[in-house]
N, C-alpha and C positions, 0 to 999 in steps of 0.2 A: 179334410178338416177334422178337428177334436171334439170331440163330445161331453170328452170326459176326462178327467184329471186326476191322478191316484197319488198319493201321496205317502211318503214311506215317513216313519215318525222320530226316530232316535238319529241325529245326524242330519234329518231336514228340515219337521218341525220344530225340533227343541236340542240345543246342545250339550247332550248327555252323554256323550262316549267319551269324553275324558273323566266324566266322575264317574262312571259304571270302573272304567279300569281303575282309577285310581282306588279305589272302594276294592276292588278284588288283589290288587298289591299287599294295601295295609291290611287285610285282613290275613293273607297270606304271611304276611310279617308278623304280625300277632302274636301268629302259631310256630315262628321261629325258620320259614322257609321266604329267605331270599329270593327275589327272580327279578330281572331286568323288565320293565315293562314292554320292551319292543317283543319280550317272546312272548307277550300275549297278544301284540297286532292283531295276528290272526282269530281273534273272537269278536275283535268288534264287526257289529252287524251278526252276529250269525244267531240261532234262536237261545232263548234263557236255556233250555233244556241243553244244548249243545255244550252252552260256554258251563253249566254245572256241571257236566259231565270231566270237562277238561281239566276245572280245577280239581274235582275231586281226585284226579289221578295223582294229586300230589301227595293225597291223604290214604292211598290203598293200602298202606303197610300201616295206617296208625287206626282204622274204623271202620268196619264196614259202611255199606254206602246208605242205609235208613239214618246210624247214628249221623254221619256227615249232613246228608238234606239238613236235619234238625240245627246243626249249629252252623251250617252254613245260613240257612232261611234266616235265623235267629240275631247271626252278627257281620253277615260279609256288608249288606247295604246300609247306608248311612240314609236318611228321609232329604231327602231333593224341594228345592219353593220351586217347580216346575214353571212358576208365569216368569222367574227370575232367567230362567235360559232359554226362554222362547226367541227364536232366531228373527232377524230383523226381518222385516215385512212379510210377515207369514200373516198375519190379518188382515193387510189391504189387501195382498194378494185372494186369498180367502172369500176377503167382499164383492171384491172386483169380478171374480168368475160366476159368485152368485147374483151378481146384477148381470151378468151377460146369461144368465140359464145354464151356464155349464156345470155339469151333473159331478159332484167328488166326493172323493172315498180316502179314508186311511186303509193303510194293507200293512202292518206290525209282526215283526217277530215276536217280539214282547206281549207278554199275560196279557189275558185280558182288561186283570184289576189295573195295572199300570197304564197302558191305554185312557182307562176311563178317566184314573187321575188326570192324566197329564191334559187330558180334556173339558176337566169340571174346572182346574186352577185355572188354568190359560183361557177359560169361556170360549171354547173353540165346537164342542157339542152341536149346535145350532147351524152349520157350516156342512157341516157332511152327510151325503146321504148314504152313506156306508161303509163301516166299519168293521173290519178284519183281524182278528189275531193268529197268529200262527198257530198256539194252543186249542183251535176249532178246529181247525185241520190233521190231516193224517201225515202230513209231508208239508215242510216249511222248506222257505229260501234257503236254495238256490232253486228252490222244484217252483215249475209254475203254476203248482194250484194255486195258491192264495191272488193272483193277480187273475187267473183264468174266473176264478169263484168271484171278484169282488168284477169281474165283465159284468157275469151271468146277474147279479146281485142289481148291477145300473139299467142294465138288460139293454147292453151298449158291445157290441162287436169289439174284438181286443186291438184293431187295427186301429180305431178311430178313439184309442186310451193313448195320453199321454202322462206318461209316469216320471215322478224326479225320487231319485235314489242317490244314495250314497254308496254305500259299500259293495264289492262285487259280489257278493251272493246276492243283494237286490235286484242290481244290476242284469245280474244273469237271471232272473227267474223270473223279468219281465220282455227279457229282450226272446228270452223262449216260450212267451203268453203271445209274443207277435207283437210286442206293444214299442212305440216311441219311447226311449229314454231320455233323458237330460239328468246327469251327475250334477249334484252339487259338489263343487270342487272341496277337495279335503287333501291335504299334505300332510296330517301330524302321523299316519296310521301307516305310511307306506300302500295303501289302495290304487289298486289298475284301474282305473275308469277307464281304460282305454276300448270297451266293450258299448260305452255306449253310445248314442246318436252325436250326442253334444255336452260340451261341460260345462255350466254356467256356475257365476260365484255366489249371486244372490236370487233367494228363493223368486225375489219380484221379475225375475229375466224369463220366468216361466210364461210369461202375457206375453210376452214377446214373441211367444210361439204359435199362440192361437188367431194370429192375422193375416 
């Protein structure tokens, strides 16, 4: 039986990984550097620190990497209505686990400041009793601290954590916490879920698992 319920945020709460890529294309384009979006697939999911690191490789020959942060920080994101992409039934589901006592947590690559946002617009704050950013930690997804830490956090054994993920580095760094997964299904990224327990389409098939 589950205990506990962890949730990953970009791609299960709220659907933001086509406008994070899109937002890093055009700004790419901006600066006069073409790229196809499928050859950034490989960032969605992975932490902020990771995916700035990758674009900046585009810029190695044009700024060092202080000037880059700065005008990256400054112009790569466009400002998001976050309660606008909140993904369909992620509040009953939400409510439903807090009228059954089940104990849940976000686990986020993502800053902490984006987190909070995406939790004060969405009024979702109230819901969870713990909250996780990669940027607290020393090692982000695909590594299993963050799911091992948000255990120790519910004070809930990682066997008795069911987790919904999206992307394979989530994927992987909860199935190496020891923890139950379920994917939410995603086609647009090219993503293996084939790692984890089960793939469901919508966030509410999560209840489905705790009977």
């Amino acid at each position: 039986m589950f205990h506990a319920v962890i949730f990953d945020m970009d791609g299960v709460l709220i659907d933001s990984e086509p406008l994070y890529l899109q937002d890093i294309v055009r700004f790419l384009k901006h600066d006069g550097i073409q790229v196809e979006p499928a050859s950034l697939y490989h960032l969605v999911g992975n932490s902020m620190h990771a995916i700035t690191n990758a674009v900046y490789a585009y810029y190695k020959s044009r700024m060092d990497y202080e000037s880059f942060l700065i005008h990256y920080e400054q112009n790569a994101y466009t400002p998001i209505s976050y309660a606008s992409i909140l993904n369909p039934g992620v509040k009953k589901t939400l409510a439903v686990l807090k009228e059954r006592k089940i104990k849940i947590a976000l686990a986020s690559s993502s800053d902490l400041a984006d987190i909070n946002a995406v939790l004060t617009q969405c009024e979702l704050h109230p819901y969870f009793d713990s909250v996780l950013s990669g940027e607290m930690l020393q090692k982000t997804k695909p590594h299993p601290e963050i799911y091992i830490r948000t255990a120790q956090n519910l004070h809930t054994d990682c066997a008795e954590c069911l987790v919904l993920e999206d992307s394979p580095y989530g994927i992987e760094a909860a199935k190496k916490a020891g923890m139950y997964v379920l994917a939410k299904k995603d086609t647009r990224f090219g993503f293996q879920q084939n790692q984890a327990d089960a793939i469901i389409t919508d966030v509410e098939e999560v209840l489905n698992y705790l009977d």
